[in-house]
C-alpha positions as CSV (number, residue, x, y, z in Angstrom):
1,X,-38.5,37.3,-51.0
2,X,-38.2,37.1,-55.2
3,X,-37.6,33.8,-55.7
4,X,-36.2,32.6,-59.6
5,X,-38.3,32.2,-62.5
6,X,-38.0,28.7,-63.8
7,X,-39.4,30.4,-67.5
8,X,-36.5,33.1,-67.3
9,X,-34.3,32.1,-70.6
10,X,-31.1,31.1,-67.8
11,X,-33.3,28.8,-66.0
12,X,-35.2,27.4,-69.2
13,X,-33.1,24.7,-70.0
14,X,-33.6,22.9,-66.3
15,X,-37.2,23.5,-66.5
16,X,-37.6,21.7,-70.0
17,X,-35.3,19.0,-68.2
18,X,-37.1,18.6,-65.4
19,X,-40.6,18.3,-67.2
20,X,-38.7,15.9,-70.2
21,X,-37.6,13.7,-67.2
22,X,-40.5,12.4,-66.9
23,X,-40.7,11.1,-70.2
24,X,-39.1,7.7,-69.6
25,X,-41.4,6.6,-67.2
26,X,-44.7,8.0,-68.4
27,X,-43.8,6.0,-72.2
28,X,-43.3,2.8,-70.2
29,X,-46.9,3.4,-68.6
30,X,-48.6,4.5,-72.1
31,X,-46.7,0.9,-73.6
32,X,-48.2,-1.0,-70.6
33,X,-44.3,-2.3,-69.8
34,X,-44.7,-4.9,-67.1
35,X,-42.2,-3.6,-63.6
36,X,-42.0,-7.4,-63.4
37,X,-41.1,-9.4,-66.0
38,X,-39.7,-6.6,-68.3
39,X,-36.3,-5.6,-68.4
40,X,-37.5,-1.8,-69.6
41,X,-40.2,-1.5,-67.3
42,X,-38.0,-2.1,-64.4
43,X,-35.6,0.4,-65.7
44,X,-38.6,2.5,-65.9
45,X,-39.1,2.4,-62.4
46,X,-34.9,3.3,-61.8
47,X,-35.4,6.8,-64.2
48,X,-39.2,7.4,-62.2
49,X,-37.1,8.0,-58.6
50,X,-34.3,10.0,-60.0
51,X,-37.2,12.3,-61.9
52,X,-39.0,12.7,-58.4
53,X,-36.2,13.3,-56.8
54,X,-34.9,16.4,-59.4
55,X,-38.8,17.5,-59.0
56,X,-38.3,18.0,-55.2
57,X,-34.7,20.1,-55.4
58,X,-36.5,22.3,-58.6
59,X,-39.3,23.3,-55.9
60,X,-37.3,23.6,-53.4
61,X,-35.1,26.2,-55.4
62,X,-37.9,28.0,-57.7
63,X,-41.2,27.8,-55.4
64,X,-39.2,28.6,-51.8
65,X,-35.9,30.0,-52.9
66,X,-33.5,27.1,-51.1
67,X,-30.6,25.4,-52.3
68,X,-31.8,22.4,-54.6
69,X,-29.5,20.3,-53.4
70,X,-30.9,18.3,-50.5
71,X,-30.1,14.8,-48.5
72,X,-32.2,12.8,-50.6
73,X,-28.9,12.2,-52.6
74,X,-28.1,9.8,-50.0
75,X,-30.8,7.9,-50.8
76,X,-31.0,8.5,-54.9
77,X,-27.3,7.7,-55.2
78,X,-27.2,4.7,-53.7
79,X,-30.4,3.3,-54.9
80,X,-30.3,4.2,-58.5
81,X,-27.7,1.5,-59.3
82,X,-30.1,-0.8,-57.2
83,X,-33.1,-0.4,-59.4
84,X,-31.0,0.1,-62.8
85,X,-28.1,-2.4,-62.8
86,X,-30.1,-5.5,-62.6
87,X,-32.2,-5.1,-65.9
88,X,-29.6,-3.9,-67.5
89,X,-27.2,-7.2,-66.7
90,X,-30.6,-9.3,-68.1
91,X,-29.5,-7.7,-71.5
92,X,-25.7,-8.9,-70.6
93,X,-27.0,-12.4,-70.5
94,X,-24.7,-15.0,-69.4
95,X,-23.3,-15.1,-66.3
96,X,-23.7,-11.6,-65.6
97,X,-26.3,-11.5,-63.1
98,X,-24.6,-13.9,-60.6
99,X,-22.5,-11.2,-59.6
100,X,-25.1,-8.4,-58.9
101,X,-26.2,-8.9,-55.5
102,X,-22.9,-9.1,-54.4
103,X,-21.7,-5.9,-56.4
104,X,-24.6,-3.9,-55.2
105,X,-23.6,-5.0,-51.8
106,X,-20.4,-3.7,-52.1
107,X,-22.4,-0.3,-53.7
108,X,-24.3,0.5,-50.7
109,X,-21.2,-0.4,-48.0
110,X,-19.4,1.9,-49.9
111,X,-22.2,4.8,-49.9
112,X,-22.8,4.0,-46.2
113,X,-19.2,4.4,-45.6
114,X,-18.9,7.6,-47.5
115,X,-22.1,9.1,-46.2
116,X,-20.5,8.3,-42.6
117,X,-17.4,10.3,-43.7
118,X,-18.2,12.8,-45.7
119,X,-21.7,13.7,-44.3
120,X,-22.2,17.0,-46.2
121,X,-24.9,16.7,-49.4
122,X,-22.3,18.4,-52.1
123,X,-18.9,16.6,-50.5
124,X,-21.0,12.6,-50.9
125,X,-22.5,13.6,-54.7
126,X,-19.0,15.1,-55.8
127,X,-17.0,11.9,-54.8
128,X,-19.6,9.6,-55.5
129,X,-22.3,10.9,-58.7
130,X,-19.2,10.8,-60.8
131,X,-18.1,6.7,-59.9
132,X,-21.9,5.8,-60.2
133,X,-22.6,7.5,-63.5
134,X,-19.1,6.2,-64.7
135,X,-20.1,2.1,-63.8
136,X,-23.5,2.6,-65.2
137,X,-22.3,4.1,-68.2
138,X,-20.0,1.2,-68.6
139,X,-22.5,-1.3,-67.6
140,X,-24.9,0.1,-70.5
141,X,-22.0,0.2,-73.0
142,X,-21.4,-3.7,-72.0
143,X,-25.0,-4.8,-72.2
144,X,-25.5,-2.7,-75.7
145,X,-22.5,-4.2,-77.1
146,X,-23.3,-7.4,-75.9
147,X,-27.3,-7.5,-77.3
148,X,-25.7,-6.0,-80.8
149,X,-23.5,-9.2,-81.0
150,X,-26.6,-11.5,-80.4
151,X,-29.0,-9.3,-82.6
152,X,-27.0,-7.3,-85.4
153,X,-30.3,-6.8,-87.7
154,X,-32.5,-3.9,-87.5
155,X,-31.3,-3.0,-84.0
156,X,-32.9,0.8,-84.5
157,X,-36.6,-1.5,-84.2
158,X,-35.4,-2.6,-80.7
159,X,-35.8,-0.9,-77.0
160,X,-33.2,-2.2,-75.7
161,X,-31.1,-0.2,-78.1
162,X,-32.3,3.1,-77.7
163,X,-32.8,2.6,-73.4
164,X,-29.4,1.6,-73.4
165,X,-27.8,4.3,-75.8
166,X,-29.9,6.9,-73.7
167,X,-28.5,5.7,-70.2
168,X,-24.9,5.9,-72.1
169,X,-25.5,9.3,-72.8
170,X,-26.6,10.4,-70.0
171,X,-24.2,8.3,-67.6
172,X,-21.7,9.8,-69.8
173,X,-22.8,13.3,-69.3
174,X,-23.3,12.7,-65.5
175,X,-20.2,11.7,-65.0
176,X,-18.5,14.6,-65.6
177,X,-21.6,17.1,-64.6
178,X,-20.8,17.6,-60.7
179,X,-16.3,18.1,-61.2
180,X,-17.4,21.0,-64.2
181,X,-19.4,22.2,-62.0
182,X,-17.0,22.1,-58.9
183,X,-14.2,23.4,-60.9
184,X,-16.1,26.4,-61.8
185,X,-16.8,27.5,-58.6
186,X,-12.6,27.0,-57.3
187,X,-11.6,29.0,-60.7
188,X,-14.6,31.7,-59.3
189,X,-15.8,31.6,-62.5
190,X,-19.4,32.1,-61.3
191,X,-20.7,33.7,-64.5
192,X,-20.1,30.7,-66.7
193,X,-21.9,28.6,-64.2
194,X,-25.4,29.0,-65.6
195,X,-24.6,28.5,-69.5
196,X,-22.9,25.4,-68.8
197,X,-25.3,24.2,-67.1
198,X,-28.2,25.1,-68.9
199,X,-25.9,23.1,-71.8
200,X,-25.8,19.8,-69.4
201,X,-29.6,20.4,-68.5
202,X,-30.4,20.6,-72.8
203,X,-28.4,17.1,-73.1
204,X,-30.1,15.6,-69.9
205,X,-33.3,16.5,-72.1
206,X,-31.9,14.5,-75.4
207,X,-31.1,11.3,-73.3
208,X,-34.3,11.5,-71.9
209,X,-36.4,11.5,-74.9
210,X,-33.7,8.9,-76.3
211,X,-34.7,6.5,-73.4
212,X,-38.4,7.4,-73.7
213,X,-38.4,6.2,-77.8
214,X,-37.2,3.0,-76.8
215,X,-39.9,2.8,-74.1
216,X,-42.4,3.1,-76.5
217,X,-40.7,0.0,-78.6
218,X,-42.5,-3.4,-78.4
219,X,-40.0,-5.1,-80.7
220,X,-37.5,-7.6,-78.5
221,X,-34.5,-9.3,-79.1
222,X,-36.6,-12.1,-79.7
223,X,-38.2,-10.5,-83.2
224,X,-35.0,-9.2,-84.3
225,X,-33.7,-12.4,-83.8
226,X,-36.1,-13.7,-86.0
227,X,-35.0,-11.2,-88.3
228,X,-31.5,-12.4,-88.3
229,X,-33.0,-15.7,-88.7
230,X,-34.8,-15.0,-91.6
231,X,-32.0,-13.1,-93.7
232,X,-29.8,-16.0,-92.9
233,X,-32.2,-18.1,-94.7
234,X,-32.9,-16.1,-97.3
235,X,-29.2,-15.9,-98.3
């Protein structure tokens, strides 16, 4: 059986995403970001399963020729929220956090519910992908705007700014990924399949590199607030 090339110039654009997706996760290692106690490193961790998880559907379509699609996305879905939403509220600040346990509750009744329903792989990520990637592209847009208002200085010198404008662009992108895609195949328009894909997998690549600069950031809100502190006395 001849199975794909991932190097063929059609399926070049998902291999450099799937190698680029890495990139997140291996900057927090090389910058020593604690899982714990940092907000990046824990988001880190969120970006780490959903790179595994594309690994295992690129090997199961280029190395043994089977759809790549598999029913790990009733796992991925539901936990990516799990292990990105709370760091992301600690850049909301306020009262933000006292409402993500019972939000992410609410998440995983409703992927248990759907999974129950629906059952079939494509049927739970086309009804599904979209409403995640559209609240976590919201929830980034919040916390950005949010850390922007407490920190308006020098806010290119930060990780949180890069981290979160990454995860906007690629919520963003995800969100509308899976009903392109869907809509495609009901037109039968099965040729312009792998050119818009190979577009989505190119922009996949940009977040990723977007999230892995601010990885590699040490400066914190803190320091910029410093900043902001010492303009404010200068004037």
């Amino acid at each position: 059986m001849v199975h794909a090339s991932p190097l063929s110039l059609s399926n070049l654009p998902a291999t450099l995403a799937m190698g680029i997706a890495f990139a997140p996760p291996l900057a927090a290692l090389w910058a020593r970001r604690s899982v714990v106690r940092d907000p990046a490193g824990r988001i880190a961790v969120g970006w780490l399963l959903m790179a595994l998880a594309g690994s295992v559907g690129f090997v199961r379509y280029f190395v043994f020729g089977l759809p790549p699609m598999t029913s790990l996305s009733f796992f991925v879905t539901p936990l990516s929220p799990v292990l990105l939403a709370p760091p992301t509220l600690t850049w909301v600040g306020g009262n933000a956090k006292r409402w993500q346990w019972p939000a992410l509750a609410a998440w995983l009744a409703l992927c248990l519910v759907a999974g129950v329903v629906l059952r079939d792989t494509r049927a739970f990520k086309t009804v599904l992908d979209p409403l995640m990637s559209l609240s976590m592209f919201t929830l980034s847009g919040v916390a950005l705007a949010m850390q922007v208002r407490r920190n308006p200085v020098s806010i290119g010198r930060t990780n949180w700014f890069w981290i979160l404008t990454g995860q906007m662009m690629y919520f963003v992108t995800d969100t509308f990924r899976q009903p392109i895609m869907e809509s495609l195949v009901a037109r039968h328009l099965t040729d312009a399949m792998m050119p818009v894909n190979g577009a989505l997998m190119l922009l996949y690549s940009l977040t990723y590199l977007v999230i892995a600069r601010g990885m590699l950031l040490r400066s914190s809100a803190a320091s910029t607030q410093h900043i902001a502190g010492s303009v404010g006395q200068a004037a």
